[in-house]
C-alpha positions as CSV (number, residue, x, y, z in Angstrom):
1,X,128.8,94.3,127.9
2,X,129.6,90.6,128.1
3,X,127.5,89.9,131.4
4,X,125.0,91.9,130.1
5,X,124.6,89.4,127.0
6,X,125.2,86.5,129.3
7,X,121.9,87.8,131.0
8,X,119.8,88.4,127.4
9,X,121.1,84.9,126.2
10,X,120.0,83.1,130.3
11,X,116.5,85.3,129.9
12,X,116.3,83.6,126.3
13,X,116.9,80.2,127.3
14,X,114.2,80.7,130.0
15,X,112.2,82.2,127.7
16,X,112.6,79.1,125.1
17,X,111.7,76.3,127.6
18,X,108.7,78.7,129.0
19,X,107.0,78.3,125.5
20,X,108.0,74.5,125.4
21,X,105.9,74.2,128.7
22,X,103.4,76.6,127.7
23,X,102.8,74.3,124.8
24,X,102.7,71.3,126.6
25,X,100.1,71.9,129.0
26,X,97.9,73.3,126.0
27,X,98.3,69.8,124.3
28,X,97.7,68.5,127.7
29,X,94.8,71.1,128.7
30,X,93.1,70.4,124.9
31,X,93.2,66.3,125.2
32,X,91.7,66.8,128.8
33,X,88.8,69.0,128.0
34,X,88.4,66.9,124.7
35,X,87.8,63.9,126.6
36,X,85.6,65.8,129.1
37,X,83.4,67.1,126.6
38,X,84.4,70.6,127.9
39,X,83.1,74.0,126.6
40,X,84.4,76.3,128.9
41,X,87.7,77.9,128.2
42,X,90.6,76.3,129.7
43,X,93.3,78.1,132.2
44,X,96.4,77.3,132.7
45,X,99.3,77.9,135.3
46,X,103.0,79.5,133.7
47,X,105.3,80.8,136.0
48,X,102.5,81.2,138.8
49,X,100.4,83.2,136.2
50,X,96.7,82.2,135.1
51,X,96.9,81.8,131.2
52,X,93.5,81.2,129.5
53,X,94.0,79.2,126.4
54,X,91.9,79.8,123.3
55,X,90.8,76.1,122.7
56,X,90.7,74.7,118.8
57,X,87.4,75.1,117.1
58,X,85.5,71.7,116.3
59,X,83.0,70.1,116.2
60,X,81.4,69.7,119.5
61,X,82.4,74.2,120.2
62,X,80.9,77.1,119.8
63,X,81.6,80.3,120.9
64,X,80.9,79.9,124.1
65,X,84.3,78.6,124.7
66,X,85.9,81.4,123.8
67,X,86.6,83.9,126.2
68,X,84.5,87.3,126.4
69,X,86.8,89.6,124.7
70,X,87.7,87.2,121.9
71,X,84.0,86.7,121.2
72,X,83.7,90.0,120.5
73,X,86.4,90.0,118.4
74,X,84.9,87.4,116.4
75,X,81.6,88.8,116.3
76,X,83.5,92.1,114.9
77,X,84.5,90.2,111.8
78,X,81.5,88.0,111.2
79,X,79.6,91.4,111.3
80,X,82.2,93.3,108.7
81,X,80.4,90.9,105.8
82,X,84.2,90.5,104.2
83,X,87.5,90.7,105.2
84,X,88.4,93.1,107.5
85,X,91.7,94.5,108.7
86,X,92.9,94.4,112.1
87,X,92.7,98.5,112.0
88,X,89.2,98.5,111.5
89,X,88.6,95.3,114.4
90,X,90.7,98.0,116.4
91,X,88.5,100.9,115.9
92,X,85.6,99.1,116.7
93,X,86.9,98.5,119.8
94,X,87.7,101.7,120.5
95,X,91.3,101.0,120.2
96,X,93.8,103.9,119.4
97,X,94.6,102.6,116.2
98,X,96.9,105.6,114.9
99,X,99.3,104.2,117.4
100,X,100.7,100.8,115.9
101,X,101.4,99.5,119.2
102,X,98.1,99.6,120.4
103,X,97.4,97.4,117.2
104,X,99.8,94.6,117.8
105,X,98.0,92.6,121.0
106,X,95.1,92.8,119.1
107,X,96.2,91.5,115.8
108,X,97.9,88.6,117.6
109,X,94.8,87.7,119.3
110,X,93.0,87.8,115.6
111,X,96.2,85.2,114.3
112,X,95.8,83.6,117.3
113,X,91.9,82.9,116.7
114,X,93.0,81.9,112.8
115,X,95.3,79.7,114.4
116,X,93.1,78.0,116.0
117,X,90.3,77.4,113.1
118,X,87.8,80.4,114.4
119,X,88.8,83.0,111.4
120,X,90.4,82.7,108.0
121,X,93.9,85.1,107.9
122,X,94.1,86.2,104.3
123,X,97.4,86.8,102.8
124,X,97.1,90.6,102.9
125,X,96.7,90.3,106.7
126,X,93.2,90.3,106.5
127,X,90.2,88.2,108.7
128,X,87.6,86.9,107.7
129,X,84.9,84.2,109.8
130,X,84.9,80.4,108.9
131,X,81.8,79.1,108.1
């Protein structure tokens, strides 16, 4: 029991500083493709993995920098004409939404496109577009 904890707390540590990277070369990745002028979404390298990060909306971005599936998300919600829940993003999709875990990847794509300026997360868990 007490090497297996060892183990969860090492994985955790690794864990921690993976996030601490991850967020780093987003900062780093953002800056980069601000100064570029970039629109296309940005990629990333974490533990030999390709991560595509979901760039901050401004001024000089449209959706274009977004990648395909996260589009579609987006153009979910802008089409719902109010705010919509993630259940009803899901079945549009074609998601099995009865099962809850099916759900969560795509509700932490919708925070993750609030997150970073593209929709408006309402209290009640609810999305709606930013104008």
């Amino acid at each position: 029991m007490g090497k297996q904890l060892q183990e969860v707390q090492a994985e955790r540590e690794e864990l921690a500083i993976a996030e601490r990277v991850l967020q780093r070369l987003a900062e780093q990745d953002r800056a980069e493709a601000e100064a570029a002028g970039a629109t296309a979404p940005v990629k990333a390298q974490v533990a030999g993995r390709a991560v595509l990060l979901i760039p901050h909306r401004g001024d000089s971005l449209d959706e274009t920098a977004l990648p395909g599936d996260y589009r579609r998300i987006l153009a979910i919600v802008r089409a719902a004409g109010g705010p919509v829940q993630v259940r009803a993003v899901g079945e549009e999709l074609g998601l099995e939404v009865a099962v809850r875990g099916k759900l969560e990847p795509l509700r932490a794509k919708l925070t993750k496109l609030a997150d970073r300026g593209w929709l408006h997360k309402h209290p009640d868990g609810r999305f709606t577009p930013r104008p």
